[in-house]
N, C-alpha and C positions, 0 to 999 in steps of 0.2 A: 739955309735948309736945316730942320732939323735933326740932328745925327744918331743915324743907327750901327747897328754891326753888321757884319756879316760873316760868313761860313759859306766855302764853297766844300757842295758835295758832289765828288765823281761818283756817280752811278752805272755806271759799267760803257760798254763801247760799243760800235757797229765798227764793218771792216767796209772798205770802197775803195775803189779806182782814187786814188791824187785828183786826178783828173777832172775829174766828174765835179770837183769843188773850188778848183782852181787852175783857171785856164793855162798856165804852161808847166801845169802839174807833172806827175811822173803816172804814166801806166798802172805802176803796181800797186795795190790794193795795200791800204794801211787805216788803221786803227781811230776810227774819230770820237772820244770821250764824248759822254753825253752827264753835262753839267747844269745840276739846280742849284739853287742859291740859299741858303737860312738866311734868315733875314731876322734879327731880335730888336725888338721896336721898347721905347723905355716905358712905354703904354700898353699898346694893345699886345706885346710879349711875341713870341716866335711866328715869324709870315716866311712863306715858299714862293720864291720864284719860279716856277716850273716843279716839274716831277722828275724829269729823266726815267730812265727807264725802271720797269718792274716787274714780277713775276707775272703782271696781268698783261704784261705787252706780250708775254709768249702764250699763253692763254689763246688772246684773242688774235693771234698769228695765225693757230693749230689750224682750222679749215681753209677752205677756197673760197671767195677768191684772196682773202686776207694775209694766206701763206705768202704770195707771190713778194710781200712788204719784208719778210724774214730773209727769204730767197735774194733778195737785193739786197739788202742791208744785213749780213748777218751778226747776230747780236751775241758780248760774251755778257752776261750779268751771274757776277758771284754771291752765292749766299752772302744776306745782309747788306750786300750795296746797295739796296735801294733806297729814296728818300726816306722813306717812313721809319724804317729801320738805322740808319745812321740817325736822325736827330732823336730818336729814342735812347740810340749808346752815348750821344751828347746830355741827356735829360731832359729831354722834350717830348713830350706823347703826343701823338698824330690829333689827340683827341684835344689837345689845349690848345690846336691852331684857329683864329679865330679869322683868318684871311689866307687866300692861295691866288696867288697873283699866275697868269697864263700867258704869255706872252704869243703864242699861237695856237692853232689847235692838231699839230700832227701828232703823232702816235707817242714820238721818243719824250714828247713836251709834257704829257697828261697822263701817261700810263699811269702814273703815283696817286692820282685823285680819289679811288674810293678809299684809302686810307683817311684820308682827310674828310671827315664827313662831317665835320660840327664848321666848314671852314666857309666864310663866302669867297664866293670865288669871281675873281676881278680879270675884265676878257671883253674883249672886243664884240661888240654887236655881230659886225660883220663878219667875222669866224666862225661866232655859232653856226648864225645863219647860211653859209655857204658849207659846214660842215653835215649839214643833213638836205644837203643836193643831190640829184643823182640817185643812182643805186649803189649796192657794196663794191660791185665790178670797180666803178667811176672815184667812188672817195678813196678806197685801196689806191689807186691810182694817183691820188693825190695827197698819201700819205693821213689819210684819214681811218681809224679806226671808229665807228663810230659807240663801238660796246662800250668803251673808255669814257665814254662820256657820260657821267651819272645822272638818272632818270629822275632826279628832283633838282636837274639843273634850273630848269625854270624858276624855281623860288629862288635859289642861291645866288644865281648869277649878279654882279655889278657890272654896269657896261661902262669900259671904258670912253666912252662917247658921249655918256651923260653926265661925268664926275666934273667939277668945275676947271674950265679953262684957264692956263695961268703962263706966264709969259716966264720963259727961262733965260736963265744965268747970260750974262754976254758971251762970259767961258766956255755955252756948248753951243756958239754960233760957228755953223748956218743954222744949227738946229732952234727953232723959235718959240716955240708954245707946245704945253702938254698937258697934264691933266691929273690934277691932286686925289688922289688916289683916297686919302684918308681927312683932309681936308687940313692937316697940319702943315703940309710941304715936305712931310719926310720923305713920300713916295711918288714921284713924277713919271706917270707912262707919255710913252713920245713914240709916236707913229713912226715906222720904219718900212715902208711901203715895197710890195715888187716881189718880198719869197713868197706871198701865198694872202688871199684876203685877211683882214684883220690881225695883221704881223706888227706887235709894238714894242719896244721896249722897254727901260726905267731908269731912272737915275734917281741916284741917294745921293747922302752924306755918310759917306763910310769912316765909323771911326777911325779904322788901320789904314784907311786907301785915301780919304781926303773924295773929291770928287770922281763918283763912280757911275757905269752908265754899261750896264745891263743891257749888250745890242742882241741878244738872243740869236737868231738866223740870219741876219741882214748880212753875216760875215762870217764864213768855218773855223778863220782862226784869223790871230793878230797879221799874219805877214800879209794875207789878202788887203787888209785895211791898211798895211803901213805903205804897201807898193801898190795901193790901188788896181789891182788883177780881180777880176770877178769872176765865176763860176764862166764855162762855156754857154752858149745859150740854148742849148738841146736840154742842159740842166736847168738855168733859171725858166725859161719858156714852159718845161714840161711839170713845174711845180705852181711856177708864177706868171709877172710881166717881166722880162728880159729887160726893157728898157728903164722901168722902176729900180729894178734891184741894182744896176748899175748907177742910178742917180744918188741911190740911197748911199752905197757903196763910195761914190767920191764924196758925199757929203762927210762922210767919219773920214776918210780920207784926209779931209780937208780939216776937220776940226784936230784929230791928231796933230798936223804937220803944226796948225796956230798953236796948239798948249799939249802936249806930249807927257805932260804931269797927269792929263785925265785919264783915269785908268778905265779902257776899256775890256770887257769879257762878252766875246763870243761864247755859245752855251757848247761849243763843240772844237773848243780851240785847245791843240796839246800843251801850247805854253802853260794856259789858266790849268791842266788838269793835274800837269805836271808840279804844278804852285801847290793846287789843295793835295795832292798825297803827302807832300811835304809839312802840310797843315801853317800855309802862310797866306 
């Protein structure tokens, strides 16, 4: 695989029950980082994995039924944590990104996109498409904002689902086939079925990290993935398929336990967020 770098950016937090994200969690409400990825490519130059959060997440929070997304999840975002803004203090302008990679379509994932306007944006068919189902009552509900979504998405969009098939590494078996993003092999999206339609993730070549793999939602944080524990199923069920997210869930499970050197990053896990304020 062709090797890129990376930059993780913590972009602020929601607060939640333990519980709610992993089954023999704790009660009390704690702090779950919401992390996007820079991605600097020796070509096509700075790519985003996700947005995390942004001022326009609380924007299109402010009405009904939209608030009730706030009121569950409440968010801290501090001036300048947002994507757009950190890869600017890095020297990167939102306007030189030429690709914004999505790995799903809730709120805390894409808030950052109209920053990104010059970017195409690489996304599952089937996320679009189940993110303008419903009414606002219905998508709220299912962690959809649909303001967030920019009104020239039609032209921008690249669907993961049309980019070419390519068979992966023995290294990230069970996982088997995914889909060249760029068509060098730097950027591998890999289906990760169960938190919510069109949920994928990615694997690089990470300068600093050696083999990296981008599971976004499929897992809140590394200990779910290392002790194989999944969300309760009132949580996976009322986002997703219950029985998917589990499947999906022991498959990282399982590739951890074979090779423990692949470094994975859940997009909401304290270890990884704890890693980037550190700046490693």
């Amino acid at each position: 695989m062709r090797e890129v770098t990376t930059i993780a950016l913590d972009t602020g937090s929601c607060s939640h029950p333990q519980r709610m994200t992993i089954r023999d969690g704790s009660l009390r409400a704690i702090d779950y980082p919401a992390l996007a990825m820079l991605i600097v490519h020796p070509e096509e130059g700075p790519i985003l994995f996700d947005t995390g959060y942004d001022p326009a997440f609380l924007a299109a929070t402010e009405p009904f039924p939209e608030r009730f997304y706030r009121w569950a999840t409440p968010v801290d975002l501090k001036p300048g944590r947002d994507a757009a803004s950190q890869c600017e203090q890095l020297g990167y302008a939102p306007s030189e990104f030429h690709h914004v990679i999505l790995s799903h379509f809730h709120g805390d994932h894409i808030a950052g996109l109209h920053r990104f306007s010059n970017a195409a944006i690489h996304c599952a068919r089937a996320g679009l498409e189940d993110a303008h189902k419903g009414n606002r009552l219905m998508s709220t509900r299912r962690g959809i904002l649909r303001s967030l979504i920019p009104g020239d998405m039609g032209e921008r969009a690249r669907f993961f689902e049309e980019a070419a098939s390519v068979p992966l590494s023995p290294d990230l078996h069970p996982f088997e086939r995914g889909a060249d993003l760029l068509g060098d092999g730097s950027l591998i999206a890999v289906e990760l079925p169960g938190h919510c339609p069109g949920h994928w993730g990615l694997v690089l070549n990470d300068a600093r990290h050696g083999l990296h793999f981008l599971v976004a939602d499929a897992a809140w944080s590394l200990d779910a993935i290392r002790r194989d524990v999944p969300p309760p199923a009132i949580t996976s069920g009322f986002l997703g398929q219950t029985a998917r997210v589990r499947t999906t869930l022991g498959s990282l499970h399982h590739l951890w336990k074979r090779n423990s050197d692949i470094r994975l990053t859940p997009c909401h896990c304290p270890e990884r967020a704890a890693e980037a304020r550190k700046g490693e």
